[in-house]
C-alpha positions as CSV (number, residue, x, y, z in Angstrom):
1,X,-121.8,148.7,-47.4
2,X,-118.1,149.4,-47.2
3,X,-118.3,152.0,-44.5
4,X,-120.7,149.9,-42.1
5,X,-119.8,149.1,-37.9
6,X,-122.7,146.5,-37.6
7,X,-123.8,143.7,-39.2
8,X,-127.6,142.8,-38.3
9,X,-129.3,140.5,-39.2
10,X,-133.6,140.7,-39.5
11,X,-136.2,138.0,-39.4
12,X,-139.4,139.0,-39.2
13,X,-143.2,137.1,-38.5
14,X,-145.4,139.1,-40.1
15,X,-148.2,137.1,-38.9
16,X,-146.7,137.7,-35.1
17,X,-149.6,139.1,-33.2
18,X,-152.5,138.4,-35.4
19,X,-154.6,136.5,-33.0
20,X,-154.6,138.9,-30.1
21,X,-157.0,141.2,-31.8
22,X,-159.5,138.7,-32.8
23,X,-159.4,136.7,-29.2
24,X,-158.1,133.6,-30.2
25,X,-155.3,134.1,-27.7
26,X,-152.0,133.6,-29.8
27,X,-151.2,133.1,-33.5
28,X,-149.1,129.7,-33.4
29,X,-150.3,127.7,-36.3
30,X,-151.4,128.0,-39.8
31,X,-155.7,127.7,-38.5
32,X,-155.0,129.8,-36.1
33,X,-153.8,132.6,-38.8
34,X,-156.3,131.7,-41.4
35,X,-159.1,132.3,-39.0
36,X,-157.5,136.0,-37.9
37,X,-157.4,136.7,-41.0
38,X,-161.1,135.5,-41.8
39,X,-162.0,137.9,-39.3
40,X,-160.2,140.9,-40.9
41,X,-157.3,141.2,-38.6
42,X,-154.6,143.1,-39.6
43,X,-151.1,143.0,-39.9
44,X,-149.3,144.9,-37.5
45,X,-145.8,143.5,-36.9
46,X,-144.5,144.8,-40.6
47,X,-145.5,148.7,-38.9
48,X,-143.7,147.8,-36.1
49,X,-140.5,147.1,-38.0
50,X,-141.1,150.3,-40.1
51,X,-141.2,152.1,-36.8
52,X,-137.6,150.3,-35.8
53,X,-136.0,151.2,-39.0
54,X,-137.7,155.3,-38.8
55,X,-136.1,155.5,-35.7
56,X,-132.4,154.3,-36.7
57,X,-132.6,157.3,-38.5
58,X,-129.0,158.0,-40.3
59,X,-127.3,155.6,-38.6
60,X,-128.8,153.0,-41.2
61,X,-125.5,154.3,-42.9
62,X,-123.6,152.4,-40.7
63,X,-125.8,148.7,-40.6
64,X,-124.9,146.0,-43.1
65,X,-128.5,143.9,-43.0
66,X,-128.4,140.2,-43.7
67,X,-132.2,138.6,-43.7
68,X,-135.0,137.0,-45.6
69,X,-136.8,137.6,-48.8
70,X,-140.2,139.2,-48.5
71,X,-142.3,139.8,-46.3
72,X,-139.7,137.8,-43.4
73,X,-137.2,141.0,-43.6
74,X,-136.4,142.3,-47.3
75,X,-139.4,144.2,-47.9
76,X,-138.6,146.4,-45.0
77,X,-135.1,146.9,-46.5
78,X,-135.9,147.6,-49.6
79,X,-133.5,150.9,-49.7
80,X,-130.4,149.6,-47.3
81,X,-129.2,146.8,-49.8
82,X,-129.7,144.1,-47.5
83,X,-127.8,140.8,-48.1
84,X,-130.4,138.4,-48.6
85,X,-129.5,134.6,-47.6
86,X,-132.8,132.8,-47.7
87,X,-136.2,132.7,-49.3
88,X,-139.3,132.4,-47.4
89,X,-142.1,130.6,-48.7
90,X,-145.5,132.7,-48.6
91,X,-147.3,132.5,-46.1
92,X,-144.3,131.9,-43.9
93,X,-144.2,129.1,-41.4
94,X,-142.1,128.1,-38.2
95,X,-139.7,126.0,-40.3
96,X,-138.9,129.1,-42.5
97,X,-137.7,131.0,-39.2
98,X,-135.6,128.0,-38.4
99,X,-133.7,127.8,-41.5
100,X,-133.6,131.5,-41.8
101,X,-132.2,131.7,-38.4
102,X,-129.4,129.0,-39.8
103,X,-128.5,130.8,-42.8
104,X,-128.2,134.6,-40.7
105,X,-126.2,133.8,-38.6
106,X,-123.9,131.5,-41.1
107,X,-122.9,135.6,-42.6
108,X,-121.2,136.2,-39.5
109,X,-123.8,139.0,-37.7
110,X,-123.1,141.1,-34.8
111,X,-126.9,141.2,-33.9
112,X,-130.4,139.5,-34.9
113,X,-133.0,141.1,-34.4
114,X,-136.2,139.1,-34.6
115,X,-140.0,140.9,-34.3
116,X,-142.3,137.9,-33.6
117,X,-143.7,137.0,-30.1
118,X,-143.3,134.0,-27.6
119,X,-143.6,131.3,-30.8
120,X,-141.1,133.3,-32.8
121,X,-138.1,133.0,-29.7
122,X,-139.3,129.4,-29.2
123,X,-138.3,128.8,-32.7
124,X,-135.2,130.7,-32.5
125,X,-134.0,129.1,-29.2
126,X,-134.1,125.4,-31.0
127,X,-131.7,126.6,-33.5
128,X,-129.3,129.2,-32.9
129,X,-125.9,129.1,-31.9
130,X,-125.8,130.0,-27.7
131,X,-123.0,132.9,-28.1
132,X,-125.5,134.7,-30.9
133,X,-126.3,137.5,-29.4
134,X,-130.5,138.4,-30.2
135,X,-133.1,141.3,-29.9
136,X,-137.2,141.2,-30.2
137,X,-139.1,143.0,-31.3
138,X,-142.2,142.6,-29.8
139,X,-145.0,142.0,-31.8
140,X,-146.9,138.5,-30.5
141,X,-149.7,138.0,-28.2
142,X,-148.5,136.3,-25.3
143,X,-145.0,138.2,-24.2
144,X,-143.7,135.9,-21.4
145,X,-139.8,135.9,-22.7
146,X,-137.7,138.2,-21.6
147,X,-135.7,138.8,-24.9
148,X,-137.8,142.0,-26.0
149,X,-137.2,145.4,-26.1
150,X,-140.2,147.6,-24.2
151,X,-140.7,148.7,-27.9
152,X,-139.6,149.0,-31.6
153,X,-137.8,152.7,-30.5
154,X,-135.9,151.3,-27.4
155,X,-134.7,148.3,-29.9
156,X,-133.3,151.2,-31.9
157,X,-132.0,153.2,-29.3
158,X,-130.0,150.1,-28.4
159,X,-129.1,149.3,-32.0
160,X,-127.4,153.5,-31.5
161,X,-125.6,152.6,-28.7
162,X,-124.0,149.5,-29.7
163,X,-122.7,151.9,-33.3
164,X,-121.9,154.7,-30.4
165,X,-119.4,152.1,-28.3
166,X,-121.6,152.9,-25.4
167,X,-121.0,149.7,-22.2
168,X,-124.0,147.7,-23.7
169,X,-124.3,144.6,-21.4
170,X,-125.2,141.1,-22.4
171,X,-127.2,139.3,-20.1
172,X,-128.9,135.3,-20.9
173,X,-132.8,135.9,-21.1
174,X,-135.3,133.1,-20.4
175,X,-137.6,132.3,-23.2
176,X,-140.7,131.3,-22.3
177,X,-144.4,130.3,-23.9
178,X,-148.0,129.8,-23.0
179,X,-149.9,126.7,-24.0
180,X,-152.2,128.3,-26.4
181,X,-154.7,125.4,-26.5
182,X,-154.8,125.4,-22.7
183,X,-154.8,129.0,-22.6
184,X,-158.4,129.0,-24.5
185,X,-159.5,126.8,-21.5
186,X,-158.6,129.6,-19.0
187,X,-155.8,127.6,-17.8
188,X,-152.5,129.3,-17.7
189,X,-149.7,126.5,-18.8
190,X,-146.4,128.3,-18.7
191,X,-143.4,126.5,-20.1
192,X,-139.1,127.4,-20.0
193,X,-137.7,126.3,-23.2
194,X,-134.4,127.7,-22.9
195,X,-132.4,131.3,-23.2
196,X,-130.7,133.8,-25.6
197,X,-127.8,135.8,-25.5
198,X,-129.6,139.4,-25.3
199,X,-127.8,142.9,-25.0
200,X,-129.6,144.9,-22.2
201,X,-130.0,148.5,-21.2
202,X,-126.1,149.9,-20.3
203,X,-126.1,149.9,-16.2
204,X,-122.1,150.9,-16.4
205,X,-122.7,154.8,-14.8
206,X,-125.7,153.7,-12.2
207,X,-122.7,151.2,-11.5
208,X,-120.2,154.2,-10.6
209,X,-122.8,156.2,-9.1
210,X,-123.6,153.9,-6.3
211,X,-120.1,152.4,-6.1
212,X,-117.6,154.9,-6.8
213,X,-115.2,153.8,-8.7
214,X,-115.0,149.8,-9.4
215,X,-112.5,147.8,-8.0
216,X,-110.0,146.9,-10.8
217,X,-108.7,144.0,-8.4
218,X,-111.8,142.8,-7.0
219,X,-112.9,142.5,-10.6
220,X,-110.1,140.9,-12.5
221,X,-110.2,138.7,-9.3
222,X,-114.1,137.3,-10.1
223,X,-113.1,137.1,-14.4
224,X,-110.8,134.8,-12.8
225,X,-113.1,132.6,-11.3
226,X,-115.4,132.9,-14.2
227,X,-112.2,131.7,-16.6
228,X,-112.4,128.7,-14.1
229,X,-115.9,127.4,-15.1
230,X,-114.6,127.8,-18.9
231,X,-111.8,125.3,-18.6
232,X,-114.2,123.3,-16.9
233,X,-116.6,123.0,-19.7
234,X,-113.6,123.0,-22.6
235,X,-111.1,120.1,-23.0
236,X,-108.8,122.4,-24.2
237,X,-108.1,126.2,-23.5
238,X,-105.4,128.5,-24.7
239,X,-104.7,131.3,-22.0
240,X,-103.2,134.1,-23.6
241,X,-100.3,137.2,-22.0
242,X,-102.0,140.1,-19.8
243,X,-102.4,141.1,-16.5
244,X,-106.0,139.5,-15.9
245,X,-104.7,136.4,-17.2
246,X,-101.7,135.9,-15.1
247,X,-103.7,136.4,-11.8
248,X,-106.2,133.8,-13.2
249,X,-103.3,131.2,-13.9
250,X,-101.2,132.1,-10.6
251,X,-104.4,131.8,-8.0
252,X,-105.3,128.5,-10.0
253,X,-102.2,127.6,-9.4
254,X,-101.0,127.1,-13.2
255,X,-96.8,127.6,-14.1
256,X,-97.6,130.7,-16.1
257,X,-95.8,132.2,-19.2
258,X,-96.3,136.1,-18.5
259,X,-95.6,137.0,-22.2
260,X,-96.9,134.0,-24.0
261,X,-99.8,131.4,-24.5
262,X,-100.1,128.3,-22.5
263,X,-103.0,125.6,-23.2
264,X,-104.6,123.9,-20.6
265,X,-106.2,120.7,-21.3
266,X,-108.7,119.0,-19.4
267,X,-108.8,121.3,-16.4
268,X,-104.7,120.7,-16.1
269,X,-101.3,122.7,-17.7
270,X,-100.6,120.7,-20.9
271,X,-98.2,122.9,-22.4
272,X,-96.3,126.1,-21.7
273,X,-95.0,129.7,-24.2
274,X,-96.9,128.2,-27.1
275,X,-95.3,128.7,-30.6
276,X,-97.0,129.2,-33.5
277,X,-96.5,125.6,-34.9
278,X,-97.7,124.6,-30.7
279,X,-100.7,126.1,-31.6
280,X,-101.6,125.0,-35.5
281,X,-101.4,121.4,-34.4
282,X,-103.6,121.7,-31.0
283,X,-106.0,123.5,-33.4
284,X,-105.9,120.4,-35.5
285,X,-106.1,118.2,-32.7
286,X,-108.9,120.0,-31.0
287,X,-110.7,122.6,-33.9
288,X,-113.2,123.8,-31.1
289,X,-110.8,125.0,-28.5
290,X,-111.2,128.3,-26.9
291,X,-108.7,130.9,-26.4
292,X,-108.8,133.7,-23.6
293,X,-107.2,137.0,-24.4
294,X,-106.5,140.4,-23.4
295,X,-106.6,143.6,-25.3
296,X,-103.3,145.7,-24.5
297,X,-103.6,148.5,-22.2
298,X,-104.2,151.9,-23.6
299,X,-103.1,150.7,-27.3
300,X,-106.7,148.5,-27.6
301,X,-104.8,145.9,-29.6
302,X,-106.6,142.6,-29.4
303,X,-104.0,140.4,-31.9
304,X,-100.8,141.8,-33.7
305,X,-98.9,143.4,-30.2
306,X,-97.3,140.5,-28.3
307,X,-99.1,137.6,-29.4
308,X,-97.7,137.4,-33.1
309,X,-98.3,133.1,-32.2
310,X,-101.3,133.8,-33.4
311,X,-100.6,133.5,-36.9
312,X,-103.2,134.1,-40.0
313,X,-103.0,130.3,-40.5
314,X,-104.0,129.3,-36.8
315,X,-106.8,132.5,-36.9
316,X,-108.7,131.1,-40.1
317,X,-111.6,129.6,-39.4
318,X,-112.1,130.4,-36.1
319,X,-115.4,130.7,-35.0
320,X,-116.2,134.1,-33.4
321,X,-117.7,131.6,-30.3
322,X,-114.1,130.4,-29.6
323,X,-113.2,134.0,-28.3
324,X,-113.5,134.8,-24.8
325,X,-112.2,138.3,-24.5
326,X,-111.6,139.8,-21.1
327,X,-111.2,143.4,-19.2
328,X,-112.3,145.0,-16.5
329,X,-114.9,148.2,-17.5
330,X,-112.3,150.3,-16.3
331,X,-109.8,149.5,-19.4
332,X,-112.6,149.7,-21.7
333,X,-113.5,152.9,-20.6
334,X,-110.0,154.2,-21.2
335,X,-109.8,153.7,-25.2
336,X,-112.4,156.0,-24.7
337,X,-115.0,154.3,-27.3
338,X,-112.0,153.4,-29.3
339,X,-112.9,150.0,-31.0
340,X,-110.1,147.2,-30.6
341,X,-107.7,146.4,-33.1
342,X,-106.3,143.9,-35.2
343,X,-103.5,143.7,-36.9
344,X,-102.7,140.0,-38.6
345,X,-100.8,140.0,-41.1
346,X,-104.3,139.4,-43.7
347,X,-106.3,142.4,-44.5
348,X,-108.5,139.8,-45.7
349,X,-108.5,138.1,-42.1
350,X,-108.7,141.4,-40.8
351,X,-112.2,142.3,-42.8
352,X,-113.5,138.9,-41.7
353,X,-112.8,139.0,-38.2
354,X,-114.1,142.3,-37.4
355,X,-117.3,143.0,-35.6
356,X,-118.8,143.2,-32.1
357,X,-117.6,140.7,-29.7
358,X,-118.5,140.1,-25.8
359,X,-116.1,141.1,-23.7
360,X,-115.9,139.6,-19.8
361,X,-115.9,142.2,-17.2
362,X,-116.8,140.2,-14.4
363,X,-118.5,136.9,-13.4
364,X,-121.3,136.4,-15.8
365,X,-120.8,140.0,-16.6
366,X,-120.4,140.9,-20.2
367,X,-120.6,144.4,-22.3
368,X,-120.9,144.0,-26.5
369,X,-117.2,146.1,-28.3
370,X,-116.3,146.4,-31.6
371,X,-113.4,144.7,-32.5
372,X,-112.2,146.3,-36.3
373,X,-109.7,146.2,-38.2
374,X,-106.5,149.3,-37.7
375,X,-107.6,150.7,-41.6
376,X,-111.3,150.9,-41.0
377,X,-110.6,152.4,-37.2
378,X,-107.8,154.9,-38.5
379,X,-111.2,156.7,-39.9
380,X,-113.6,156.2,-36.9
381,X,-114.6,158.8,-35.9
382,X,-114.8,157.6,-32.2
């Protein structure tokens, strides 16, 4: 779709559910769902995913959907043109969620959404990138995680306000599971297997409304320290020009270029005002580095408005994970649900860097913006 704003992707279990009805207490497992269906239990997960879909109503225009063949995400899709990038076997197993999982999120998504229960996010957790950001659906038995939505219209209504530039947050969600066997012996075995990335309910106004109006310093102040726990878990970091950057580097106490890039490597200054051939051979040297940047004030220009050292060269291939884009609410909230821009010198590059990134606003405080290119965004509407 040439005119869409989000890129989802959609896996769905269609057996999710399917034991609850018949009281065998979950539906992990091929026995498990061969004797639900023996005892005539429906199918209820693919209505729930017709009801998510009803409720985008038009703004279906504006989702590019990247999922499964079949009953796993096509067949609900059968009139959006959905990019599909694997095919399930039938019936579907926990393996085909895995490596459905892997070949989503390969196509670059802003968003999977998942409709399964506990086993479904258990199967997800094990294989998904960590900076992936993911929605359920819920349709299991046993909801213990807290990745769901309350229900397949809220999942929509969030899917709206992510297209409508509205401050959705991103918060990490435990994902938790019941022992099922256990569970048929009345004993309650609950087990943490790990967290996703999930966008919650927008808090920004109830924020305002209790606080006035946010602190700009006391903010920039805490992205600092949260920049802090970055370089310590990066060997290598470039920190790029902007007001929330400088304070970062000057109460750190790293020499700061003001108007430049410097890298810090191994929690110390390696290198100061970065050029652009600085910065292709770190990015050979270290091809997982991360790089902290600013938008520009009031322009919403994320690359191509002083920081041209980020040439197309050193921008291909960059993984969408290696951003760490920062700004208090406040500046968001002045382009006025303006996406940012970018301008690099590849329309190509351009296309394939465009989506919806997290943006820091705080310590462990992020909000989901779409970052497009300046010729889709010279016809947004927003």
């Amino acid at each position: 779709m040439s005119n869409a704003k989000l890129t989802l992707g959609l896996i769905v279990n269609p057996y999710a559910g399917i034991g609850g009805q018949t009281a065998l207490k979950g539906s992990d497992g091929a026995l498990i769902r061969q004797q639900a269906l023996a005892l005539n239990a429906t199918l209820h997960a693919p209505k729930r995913v017709q009801v998510f879909i009803d409720q985008l109503g038009t703004c279906l225009e504006q989702i590019q959907w990247v999922t499964a063949s079949g009953k796993m995400g096509a067949d609900y899709l059968a009139n959006q043109n959905p990019l599909v990038v694997y095919q399930a076997s039938e019936p579907s197993e926990s393996m085909d969620t895995q490596q459905a999982v892997n070949a989503i999120c390969q196509a670059s998504i802003d968003l999977l959404i998942f409709v399964g229960g506990d086993g479904t996010a258990r199967d997800i957790v094990d294989v998904i990138d960590s900076d992936c950001p993911v929605l359920g659906l819920p349709s299991g038995v046993k909801m213990q995680s807290g990745v769901f939505a309350l229900s397949p219209q809220v999942a929509a209504e969030l899917v709206k306000g992510l297209l409508a530039v509205d401050l959705v947050r991103s918060t990490p969600q435990d994902v938790r599971d019941i022992d099922e066997e256990a569970l048929r012996e009345n004993k309650i075995q609950s087990r943490w297997y790990g967290t996703l990335q999930v966008p919650a309910a927008p808090e920004y106004l109830q924020h305002l409304k209790s606080g006035g109006v946010e602190s700009d310093d006391l903010v920039i102040d805490e992205i600092a320290d949260e920049i802090a726990e970055i370089i310590e878990d990066n060997p290598l970091v470039i920190i790029g020009p902007g007001r929330t950057t400088h304070y970062f580097m000057q109460k750190y106490g790293f020499k700061n270029t003001l108007v430049g890039f410097d890298a810090i490597k191994d929690g110390k200054l390696f290198q100061n005002d970065l050029k652009a051939s600085d910065l292709l051979l770190l990015k050979a040297d270290y091809p997982s580095l991360k790089i902290i940047i600013s938008p520009t004030g009031n322009q919403g220009f994320l690359i191509g408005r002083g920081n041209q050292q980020l040439t197309p060269e050193f921008l291909s291939g960059l993984k969408k994970s290696q951003w760490c884009i920062v700004a208090p609410r406040s500046k968001l909230q002045a382009y006025n649900k303006r996406p940012l821009l970018l301008d690099t010198n590849s329309l190509v590059l351009d296309k394939a860097m465009s989506g919806l990134y997290p943006v820091m606003t705080g310590y462990k405080d992020y909000v989901y913006y779409p970052v497009n290119a300046t010729y889709e965004s010279s016809n947004d509407k927003h």
